[in-house]
C-alpha positions as CSV (number, residue, x, y, z in Angstrom):
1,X,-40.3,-10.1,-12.3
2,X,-42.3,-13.6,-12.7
3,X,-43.3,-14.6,-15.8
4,X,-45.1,-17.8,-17.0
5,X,-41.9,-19.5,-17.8
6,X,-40.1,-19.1,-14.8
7,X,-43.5,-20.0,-13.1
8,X,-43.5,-23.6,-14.9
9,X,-40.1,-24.4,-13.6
10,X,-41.0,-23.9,-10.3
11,X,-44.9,-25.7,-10.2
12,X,-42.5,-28.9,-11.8
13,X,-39.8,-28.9,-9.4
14,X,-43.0,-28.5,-6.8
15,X,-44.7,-32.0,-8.5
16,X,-41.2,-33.8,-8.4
17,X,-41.0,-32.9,-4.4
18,X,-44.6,-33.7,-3.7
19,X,-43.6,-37.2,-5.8
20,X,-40.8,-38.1,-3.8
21,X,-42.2,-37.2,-0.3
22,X,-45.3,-39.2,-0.7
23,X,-43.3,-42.4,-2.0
24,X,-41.1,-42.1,1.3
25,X,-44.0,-40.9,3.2
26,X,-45.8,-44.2,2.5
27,X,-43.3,-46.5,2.7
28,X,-42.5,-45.4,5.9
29,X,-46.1,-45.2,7.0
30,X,-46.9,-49.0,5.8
31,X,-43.3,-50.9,7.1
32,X,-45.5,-52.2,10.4
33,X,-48.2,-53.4,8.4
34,X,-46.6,-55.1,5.8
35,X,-45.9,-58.5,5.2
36,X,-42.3,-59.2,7.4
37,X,-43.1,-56.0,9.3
38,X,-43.0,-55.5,13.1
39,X,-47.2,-55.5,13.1
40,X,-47.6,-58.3,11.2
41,X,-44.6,-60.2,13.3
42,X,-46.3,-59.9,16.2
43,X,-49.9,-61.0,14.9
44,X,-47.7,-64.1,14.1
45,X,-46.4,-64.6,17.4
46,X,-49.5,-64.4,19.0
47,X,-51.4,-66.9,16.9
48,X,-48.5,-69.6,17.7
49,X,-48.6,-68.7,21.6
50,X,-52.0,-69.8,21.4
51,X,-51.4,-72.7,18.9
52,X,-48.5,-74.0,21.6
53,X,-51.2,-73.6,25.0
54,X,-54.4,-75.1,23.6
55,X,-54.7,-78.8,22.7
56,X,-55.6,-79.0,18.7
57,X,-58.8,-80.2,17.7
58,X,-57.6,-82.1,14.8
59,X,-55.4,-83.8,16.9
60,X,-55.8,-86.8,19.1
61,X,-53.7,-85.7,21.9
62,X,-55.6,-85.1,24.5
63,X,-58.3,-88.2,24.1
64,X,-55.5,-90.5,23.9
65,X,-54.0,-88.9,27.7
66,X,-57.8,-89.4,28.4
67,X,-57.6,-92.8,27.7
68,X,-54.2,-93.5,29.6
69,X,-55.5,-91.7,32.4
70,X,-58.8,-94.3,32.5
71,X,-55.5,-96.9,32.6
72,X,-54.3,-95.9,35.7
73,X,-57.9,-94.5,37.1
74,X,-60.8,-96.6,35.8
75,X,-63.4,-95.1,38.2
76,X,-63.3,-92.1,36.1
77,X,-65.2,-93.5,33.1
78,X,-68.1,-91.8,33.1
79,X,-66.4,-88.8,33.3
80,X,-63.6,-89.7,30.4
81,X,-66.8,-90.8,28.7
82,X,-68.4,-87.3,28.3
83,X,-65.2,-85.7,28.0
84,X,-64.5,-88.2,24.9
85,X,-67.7,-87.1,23.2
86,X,-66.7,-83.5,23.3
87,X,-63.3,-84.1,22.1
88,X,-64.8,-86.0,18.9
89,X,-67.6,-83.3,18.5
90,X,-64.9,-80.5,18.7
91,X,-62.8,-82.7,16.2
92,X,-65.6,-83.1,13.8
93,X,-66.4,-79.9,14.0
94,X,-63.3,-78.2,12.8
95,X,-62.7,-81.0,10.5
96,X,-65.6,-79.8,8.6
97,X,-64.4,-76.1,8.7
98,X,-61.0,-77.5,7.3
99,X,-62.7,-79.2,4.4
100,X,-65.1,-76.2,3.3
101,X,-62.0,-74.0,3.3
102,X,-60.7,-72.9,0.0
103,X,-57.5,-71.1,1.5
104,X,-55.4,-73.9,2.9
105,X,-52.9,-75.7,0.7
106,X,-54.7,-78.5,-1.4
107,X,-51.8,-81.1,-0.9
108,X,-52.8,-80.8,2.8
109,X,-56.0,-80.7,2.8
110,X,-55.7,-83.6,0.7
111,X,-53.7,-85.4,3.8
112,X,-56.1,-84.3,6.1
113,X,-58.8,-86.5,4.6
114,X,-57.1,-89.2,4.0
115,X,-54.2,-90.6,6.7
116,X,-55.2,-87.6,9.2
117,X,-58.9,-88.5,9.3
118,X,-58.9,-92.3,8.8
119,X,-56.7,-92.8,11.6
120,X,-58.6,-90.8,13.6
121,X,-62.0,-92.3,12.9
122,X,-60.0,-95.5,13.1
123,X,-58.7,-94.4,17.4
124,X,-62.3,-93.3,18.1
125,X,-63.8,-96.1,16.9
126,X,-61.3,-98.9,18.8
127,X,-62.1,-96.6,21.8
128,X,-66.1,-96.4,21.9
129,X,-66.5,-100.0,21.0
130,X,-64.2,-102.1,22.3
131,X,-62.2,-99.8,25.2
132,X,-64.4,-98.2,27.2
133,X,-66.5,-101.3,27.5
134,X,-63.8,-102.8,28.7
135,X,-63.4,-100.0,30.9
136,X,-67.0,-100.2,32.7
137,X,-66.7,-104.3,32.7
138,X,-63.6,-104.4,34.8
139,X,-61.6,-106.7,32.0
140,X,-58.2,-104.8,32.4
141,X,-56.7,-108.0,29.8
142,X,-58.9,-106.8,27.0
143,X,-58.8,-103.2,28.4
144,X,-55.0,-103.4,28.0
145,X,-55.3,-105.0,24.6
146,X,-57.2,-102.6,23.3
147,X,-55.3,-99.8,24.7
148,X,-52.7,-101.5,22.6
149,X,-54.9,-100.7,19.6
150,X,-55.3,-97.0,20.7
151,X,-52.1,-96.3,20.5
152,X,-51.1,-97.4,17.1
153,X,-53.7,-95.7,15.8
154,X,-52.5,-92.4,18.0
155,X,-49.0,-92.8,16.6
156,X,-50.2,-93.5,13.0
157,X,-52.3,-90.2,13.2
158,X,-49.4,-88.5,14.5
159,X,-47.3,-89.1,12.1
160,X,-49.8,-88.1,9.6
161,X,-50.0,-84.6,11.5
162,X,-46.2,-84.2,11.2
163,X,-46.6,-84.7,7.5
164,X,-49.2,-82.4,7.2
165,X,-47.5,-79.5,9.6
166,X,-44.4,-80.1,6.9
167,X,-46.7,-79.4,4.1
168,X,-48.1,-76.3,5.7
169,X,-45.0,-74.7,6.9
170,X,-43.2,-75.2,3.1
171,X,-46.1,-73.4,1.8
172,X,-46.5,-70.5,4.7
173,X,-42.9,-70.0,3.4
174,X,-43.5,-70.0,-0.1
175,X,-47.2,-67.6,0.5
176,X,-44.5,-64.9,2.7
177,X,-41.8,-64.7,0.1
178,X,-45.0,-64.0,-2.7
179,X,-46.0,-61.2,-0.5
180,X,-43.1,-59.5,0.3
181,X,-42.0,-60.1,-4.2
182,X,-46.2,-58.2,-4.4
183,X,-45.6,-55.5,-2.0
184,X,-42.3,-54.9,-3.4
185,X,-43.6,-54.7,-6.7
186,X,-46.5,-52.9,-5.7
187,X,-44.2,-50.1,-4.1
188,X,-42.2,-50.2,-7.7
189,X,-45.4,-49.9,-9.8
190,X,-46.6,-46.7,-6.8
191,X,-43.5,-45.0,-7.8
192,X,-43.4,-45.7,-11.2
193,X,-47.1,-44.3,-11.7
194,X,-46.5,-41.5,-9.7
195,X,-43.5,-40.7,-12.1
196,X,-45.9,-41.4,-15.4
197,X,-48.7,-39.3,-13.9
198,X,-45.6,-36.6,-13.2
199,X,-44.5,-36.8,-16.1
200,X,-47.8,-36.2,-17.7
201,X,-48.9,-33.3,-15.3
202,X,-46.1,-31.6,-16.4
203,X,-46.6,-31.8,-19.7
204,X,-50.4,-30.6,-19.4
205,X,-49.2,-27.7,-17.2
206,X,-46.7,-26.6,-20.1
207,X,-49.9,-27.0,-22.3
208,X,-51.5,-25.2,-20.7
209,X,-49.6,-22.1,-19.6
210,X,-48.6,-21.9,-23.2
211,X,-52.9,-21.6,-24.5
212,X,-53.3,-19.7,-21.1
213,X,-51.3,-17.0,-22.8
214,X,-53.8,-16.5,-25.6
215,X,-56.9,-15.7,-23.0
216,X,-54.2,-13.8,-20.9
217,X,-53.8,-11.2,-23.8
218,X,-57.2,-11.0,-24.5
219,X,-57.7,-10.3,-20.6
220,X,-55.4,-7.5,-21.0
221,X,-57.0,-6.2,-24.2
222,X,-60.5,-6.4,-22.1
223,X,-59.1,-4.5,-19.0
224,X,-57.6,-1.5,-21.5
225,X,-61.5,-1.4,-23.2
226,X,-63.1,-1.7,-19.6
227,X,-60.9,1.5,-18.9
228,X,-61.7,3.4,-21.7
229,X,-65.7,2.4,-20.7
230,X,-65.0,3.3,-17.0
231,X,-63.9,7.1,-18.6
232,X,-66.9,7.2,-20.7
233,X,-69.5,6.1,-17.5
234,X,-67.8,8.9,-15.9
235,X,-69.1,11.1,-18.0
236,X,-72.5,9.6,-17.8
237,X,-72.5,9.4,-14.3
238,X,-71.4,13.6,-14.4
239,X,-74.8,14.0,-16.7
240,X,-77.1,12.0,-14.4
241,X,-75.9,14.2,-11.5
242,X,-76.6,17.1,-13.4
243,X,-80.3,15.5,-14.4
244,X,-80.6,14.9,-10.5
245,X,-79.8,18.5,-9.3
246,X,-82.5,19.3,-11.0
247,X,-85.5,16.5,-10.0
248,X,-84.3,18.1,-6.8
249,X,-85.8,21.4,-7.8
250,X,-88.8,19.7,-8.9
251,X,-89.5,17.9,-6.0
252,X,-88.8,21.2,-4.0
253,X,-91.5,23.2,-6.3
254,X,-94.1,19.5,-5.9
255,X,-93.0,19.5,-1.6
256,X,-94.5,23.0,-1.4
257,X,-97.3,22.8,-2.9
258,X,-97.9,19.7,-1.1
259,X,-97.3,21.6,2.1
260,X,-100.0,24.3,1.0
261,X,-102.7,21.8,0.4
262,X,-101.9,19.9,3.5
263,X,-102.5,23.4,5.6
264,X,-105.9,23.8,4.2
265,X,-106.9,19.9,4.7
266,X,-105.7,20.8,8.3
267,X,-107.7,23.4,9.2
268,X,-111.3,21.5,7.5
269,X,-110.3,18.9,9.9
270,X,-109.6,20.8,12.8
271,X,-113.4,22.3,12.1
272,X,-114.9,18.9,11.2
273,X,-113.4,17.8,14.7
274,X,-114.9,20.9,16.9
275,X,-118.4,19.9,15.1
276,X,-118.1,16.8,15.8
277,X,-117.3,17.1,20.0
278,X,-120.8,20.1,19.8
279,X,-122.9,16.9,18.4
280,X,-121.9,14.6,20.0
281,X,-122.5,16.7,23.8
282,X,-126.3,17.1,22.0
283,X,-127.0,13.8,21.1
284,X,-125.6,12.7,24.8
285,X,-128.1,14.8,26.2
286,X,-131.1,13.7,23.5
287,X,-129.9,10.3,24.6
288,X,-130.2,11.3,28.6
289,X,-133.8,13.0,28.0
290,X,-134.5,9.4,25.8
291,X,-133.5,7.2,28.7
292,X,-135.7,9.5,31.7
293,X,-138.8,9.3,29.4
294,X,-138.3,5.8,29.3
295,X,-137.8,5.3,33.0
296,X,-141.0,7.9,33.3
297,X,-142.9,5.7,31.2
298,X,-142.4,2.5,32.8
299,X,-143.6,4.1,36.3
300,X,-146.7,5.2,34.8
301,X,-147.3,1.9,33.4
302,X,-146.5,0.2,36.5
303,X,-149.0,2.9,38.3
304,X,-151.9,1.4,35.7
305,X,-151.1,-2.2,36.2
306,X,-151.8,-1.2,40.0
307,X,-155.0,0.4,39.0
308,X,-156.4,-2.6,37.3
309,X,-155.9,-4.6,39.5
310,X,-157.1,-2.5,42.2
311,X,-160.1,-2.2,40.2
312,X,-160.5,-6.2,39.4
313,X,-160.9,-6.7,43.4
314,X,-163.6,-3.8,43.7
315,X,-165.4,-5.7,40.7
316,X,-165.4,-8.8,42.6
317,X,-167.0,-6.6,46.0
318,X,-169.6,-5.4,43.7
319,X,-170.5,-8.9,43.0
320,X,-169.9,-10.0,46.1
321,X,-173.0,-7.1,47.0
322,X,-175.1,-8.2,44.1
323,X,-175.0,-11.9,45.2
324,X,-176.3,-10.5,48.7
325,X,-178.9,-8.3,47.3
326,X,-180.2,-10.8,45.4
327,X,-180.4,-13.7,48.2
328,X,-181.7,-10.3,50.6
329,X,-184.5,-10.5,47.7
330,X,-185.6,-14.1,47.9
331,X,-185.6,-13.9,51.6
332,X,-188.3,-10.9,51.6
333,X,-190.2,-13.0,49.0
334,X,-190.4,-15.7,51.3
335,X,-191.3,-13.4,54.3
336,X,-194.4,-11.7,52.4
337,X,-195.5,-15.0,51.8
338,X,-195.3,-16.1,55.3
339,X,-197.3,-12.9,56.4
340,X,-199.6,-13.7,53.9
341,X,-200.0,-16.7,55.0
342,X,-200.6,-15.2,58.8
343,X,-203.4,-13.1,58.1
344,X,-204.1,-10.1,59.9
345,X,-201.4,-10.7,62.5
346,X,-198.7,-11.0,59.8
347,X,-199.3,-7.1,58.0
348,X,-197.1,-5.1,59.5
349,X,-194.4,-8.0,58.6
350,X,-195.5,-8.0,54.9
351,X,-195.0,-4.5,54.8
352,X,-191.5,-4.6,56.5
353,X,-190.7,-7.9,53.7
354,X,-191.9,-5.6,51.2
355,X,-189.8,-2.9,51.9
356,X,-186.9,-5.5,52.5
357,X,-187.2,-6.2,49.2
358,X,-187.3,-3.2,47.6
359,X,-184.4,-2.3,49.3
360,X,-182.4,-5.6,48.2
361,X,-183.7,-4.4,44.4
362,X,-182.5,-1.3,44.7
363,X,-179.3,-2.6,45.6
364,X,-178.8,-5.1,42.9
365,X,-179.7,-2.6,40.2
366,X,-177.1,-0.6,42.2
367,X,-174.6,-2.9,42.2
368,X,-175.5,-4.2,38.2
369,X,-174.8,-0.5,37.6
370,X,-171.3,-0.4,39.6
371,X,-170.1,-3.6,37.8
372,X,-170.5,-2.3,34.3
373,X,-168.7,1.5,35.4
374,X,-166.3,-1.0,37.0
375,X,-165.9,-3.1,34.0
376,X,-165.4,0.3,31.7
377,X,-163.1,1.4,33.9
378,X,-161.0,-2.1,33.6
379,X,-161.2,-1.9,30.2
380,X,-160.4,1.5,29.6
381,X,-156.8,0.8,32.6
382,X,-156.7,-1.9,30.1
383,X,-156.3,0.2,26.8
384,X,-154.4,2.9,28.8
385,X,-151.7,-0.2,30.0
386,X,-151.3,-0.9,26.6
387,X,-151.0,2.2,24.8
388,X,-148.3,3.3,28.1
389,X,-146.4,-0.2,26.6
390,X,-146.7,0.6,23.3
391,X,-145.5,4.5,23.8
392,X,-142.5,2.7,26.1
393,X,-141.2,0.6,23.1
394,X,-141.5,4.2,21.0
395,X,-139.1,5.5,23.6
396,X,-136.7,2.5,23.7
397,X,-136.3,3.0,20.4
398,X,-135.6,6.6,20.1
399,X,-133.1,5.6,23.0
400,X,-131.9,3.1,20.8
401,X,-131.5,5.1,17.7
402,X,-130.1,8.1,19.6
403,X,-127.7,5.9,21.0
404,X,-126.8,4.5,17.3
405,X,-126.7,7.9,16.5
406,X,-124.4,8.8,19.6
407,X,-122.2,5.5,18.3
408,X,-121.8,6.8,14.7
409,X,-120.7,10.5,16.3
410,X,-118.3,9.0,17.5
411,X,-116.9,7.0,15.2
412,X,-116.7,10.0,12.9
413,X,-115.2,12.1,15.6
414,X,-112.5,9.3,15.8
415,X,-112.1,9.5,12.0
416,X,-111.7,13.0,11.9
417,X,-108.7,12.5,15.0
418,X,-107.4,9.8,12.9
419,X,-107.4,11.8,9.7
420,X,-105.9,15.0,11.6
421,X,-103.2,12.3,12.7
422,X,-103.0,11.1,9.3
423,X,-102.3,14.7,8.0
424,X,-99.8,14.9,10.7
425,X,-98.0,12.1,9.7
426,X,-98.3,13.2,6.0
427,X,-96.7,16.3,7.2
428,X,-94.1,14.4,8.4
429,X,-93.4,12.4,5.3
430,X,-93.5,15.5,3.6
431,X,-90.8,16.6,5.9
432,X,-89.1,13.3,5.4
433,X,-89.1,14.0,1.3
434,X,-87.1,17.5,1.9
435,X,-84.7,16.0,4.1
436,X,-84.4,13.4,1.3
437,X,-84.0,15.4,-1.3
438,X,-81.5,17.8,0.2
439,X,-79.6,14.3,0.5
440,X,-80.2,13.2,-3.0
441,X,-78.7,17.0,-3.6
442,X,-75.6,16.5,-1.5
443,X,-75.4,12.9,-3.3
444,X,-75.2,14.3,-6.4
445,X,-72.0,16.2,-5.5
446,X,-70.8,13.5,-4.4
447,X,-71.4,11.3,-7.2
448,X,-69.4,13.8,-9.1
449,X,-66.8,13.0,-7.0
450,X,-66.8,9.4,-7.4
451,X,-66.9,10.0,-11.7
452,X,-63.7,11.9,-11.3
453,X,-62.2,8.9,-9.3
454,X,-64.0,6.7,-11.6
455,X,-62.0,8.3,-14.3
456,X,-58.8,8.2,-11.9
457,X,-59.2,4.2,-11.5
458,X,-59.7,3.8,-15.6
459,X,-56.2,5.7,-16.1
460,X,-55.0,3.3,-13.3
461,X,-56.2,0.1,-14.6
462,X,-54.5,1.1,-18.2
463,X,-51.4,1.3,-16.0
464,X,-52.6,-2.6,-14.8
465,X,-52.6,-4.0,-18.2
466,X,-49.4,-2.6,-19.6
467,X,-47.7,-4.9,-16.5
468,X,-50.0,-7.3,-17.5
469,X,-48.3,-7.8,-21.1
470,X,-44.9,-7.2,-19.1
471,X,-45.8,-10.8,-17.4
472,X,-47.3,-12.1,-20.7
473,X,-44.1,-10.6,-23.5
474,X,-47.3,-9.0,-25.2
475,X,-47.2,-5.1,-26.8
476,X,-50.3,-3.3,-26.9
477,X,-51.8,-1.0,-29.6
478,X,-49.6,2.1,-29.8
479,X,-53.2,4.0,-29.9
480,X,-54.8,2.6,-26.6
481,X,-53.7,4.8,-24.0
482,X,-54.5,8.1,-26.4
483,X,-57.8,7.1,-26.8
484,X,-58.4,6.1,-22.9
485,X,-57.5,9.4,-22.2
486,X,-59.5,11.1,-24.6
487,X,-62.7,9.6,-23.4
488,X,-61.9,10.3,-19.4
489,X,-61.7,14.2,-20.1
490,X,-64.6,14.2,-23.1
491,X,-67.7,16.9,-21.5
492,X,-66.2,16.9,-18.2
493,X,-68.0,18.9,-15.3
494,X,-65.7,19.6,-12.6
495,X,-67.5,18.8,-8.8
496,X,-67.6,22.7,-8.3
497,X,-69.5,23.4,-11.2
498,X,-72.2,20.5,-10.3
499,X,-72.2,22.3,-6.9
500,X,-73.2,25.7,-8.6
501,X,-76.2,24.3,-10.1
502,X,-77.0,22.4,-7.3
503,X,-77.1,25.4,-4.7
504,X,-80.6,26.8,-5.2
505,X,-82.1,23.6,-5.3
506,X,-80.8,23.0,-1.9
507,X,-81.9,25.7,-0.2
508,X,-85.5,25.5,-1.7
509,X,-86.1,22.3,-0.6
510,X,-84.6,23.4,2.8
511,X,-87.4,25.9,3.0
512,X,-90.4,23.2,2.4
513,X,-89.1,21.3,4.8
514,X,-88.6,23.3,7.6
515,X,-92.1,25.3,6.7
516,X,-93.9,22.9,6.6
517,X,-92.7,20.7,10.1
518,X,-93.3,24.1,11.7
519,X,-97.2,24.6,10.2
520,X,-98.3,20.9,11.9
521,X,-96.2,21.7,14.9
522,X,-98.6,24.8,15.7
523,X,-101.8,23.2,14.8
């Protein structure tokens, strides 16, 4: 078997390995990058491939050849010109850059401002006063003189150059073997932590195996109590399926009564319902007999409206006649006055104006008497028309409240259908609740099951920590295991007896059930 000792050993001999492989691992990993190393070698090479193609700045090679060239070719000086002017800018330039820098060797930079640039300022200067002038003037005496000048000052710079170039490559030298001494020494100091931290990772894992067996003990003392707990909730869980056996009788007892009351609610609904459908077919046909009278009553009232006017246009004859009569009148006035006027030969004419006028008298007080019976008879189509409009707006509102009242029949008769579904569904819930507790029954036999493999699992778990204190070199309490035991078997009910008390229960609630799915079926 394992034990904590043994496991030390191994997690040590584990940190040595893990040591030694990284180290190796690392070295191996950084042998290209590292200073002499085949990366860094060929970074090297290619920086002096391109030092040994392109013409250095800092040197005045290439204006000097441009100079020599104008020797042989003067024609070119405007050309040479311009490409003098960059050659200085370009020296300039990284003469500066060479200056700022804090890297390069001091002794050397040092050079490079003193010989390096004075003989430098001293070539460009003999060359863009007193050579090119020459140059463009023709004067190949003074032109050769003063190429004469150029070159001493070309071979004073260059030996300046060479000085420098010896001064750089000592200290490259010196600036590789101090790399390759720091990454040495950096690989030594790598392993030599790794060893210290080692070292003290081993010593904290002794540590702390030796206080993990303190907590490991009382982890095993914990697991023994757990298991005589685990024993005693068996028990516990044994009583509440016994307490739950019998809310299962309860709630098969409160199911049927429910069931009972739910039969009665079903029936005052099923009569609220038929009412419901018998008033609602009579207010339908109130509503019907509403409507016609309405109708009925607008075609009377149209029917007056015709009469008035009907009666408005024979008012306007009778005038019409009285406006005759009464010019008939003034005309048999003026013919009695003519035959008057004409003696004896004019009174058979007086008497024929003088019945004339009668006549038209008779007529006016005819047609006076016609105009007022005309005029009653508007008034009266008049009052009729209104009190026809008036009875209409009675009838559109009975319409209207027999339709409110058809509105509210039917919202009750769709209450009543959604109460007698609401019952139904009750029903069903109700149904629901048996099935439910015929399962909460069946769980409760099962539950006594799972105690007695509760208690099972605390006997095993005892088992656990005695193989625990095996690992650990612990001994437990001679008493433990006696007293675990005890517990586990204290008021045991055995799964068959829970079952026994169980069984009525059961079946009742069986019963409510299936009575009362069967009661809303048939309704």
């Amino acid at each position: 078997m394992l034990n904590t000792k043994t496991l030390r050993y191994l997690i040590l001999a584990l940190m040595v390995v893990t040591v030694v492989i990284t180290a190796l691992l690392t070295d191996f990993l950084l042998a290209d990058a590292k200073i002499g190393g085949q990366l860094y070698q060929h970074i090297i090479a290619d920086k002096d491939l391109v030092a040994d193609i392109l013409p250095p700045p800092e040197y005045v090679l290439e204006s000097h050849l441009v100079a020599t060239r104008l020797m042989i070719v003067p024609g070119e000086v405007d050309a040479a010109t311009a490409k003098l002017e960059k050659l200085k800018s370009e020296y300039e330039a990284r003469y500066s850059v060479w200056q700022a820098s804090t890297l390069v060797n001091q002794e050397a930079k040092k050079l490079m401002a003193g010989d390096v640039h004075a003989t430098a300022e001293t070539f460009y200067d003999d060359l863009n006063q007193h050579f090119l002038p020459a140059i463009r003037a023709g004067d190949t005496d003074k032109a050769t003189k003063y190429y004469a000048e150029l070159d001493e000052a070309f071979k004073a710079q260059s030996e300046a150059i060479d000085r420098v170039v010896a001064i750089e490559l000592k200290a490259l030298d010196d600036r590789e073997s101090e790399a390759a001494q720091v990454d040495r020494l950096a690989l030594l100091w790598s392993l030599a932590g790794a060893g210290v931290m080692m070292v003290l990772a081993g010593t904290a894992v002794w540590f702390l195996t030796k206080l993990a067996l303190g907590p490991l003990d009382r982890i095993t003392e914990s697991l023994a109590s757990g298991a005589a707990q685990s024993a005693v909730a068996a028990d516990q869980v044994a009583q509440a399926s016994q307490q739950l056996a019998e809310g299962a009788s309860e709630a098969a007892a409160a199911v049927e009564e429910t069931s009972s009351s739910l039969e009665q609610m079903s029936s005052m609904l099923h009569g609220t319902a038929n009412n419901t459908v018998k008033a609602k077919s009579l207010v339908s046909e109130a509503h019907a007999a509403a409507q016609n009278g309405a109708v009925t009553m607008g075609e009377m009232t149209t029917a007056m409206q015709s009469i008035a006017q009907s009666s408005a246009e024979v008012a306007k004859i009778v005038k019409s006649i009285d406006e005759i009569a009464f010019q008939t009148n003034i005309l048999a006035l003026n013919a009695a006055i003519e035959a008057a006027r004409a003696g004896e030969a004019g009174a058979g004419f007086a008497v024929v104006a003088d019945e004339v006028r009668s006549l038209a008298q008779r007529s006016s007080a005819a047609a006076h008497e016609t105009a007022e019976k005309i005029e009653a008879a508007i008034m009266n189509s008049r009052n009729g028309s209104q009190s026809l409009v008036k009875l209409g707006e009675s009838f559109a509102q009975i319409a209207e409240k027999v339709n409110q009242t058809d509105g509210l029949v039917n919202e009750i008769a769709q209450a009543a259908k959604e109460q007698s579904q609401g019952v139904e569904q009750i029903a069903a819930a109700i149904g629901q609740m048996g099935k439910v507790s015929t399962r909460n029954a069946g769980n409760a036999e099962t539950t006594a099951g799972a105690a007695e493999e509760l208690s099972a699992q605390a006997k095993e778990q005892m088992n656990l920590a005695e193989e625990l204190r095996g690992v650990t070199g612990t001994t437990a309490p001679a008493n433990r295991r006696a007293r675990v035991g005890g517990a586990a078997q204290a008021e045991w009910q055995s799964p068959r007896q829970l079952k026994d008390q169980q069984q009525p229960a059961r079946k009742a609630l069986a019963l409510s059930a299936g009575d009362a799915d069967k009661h809303f079926k048939d309704q």
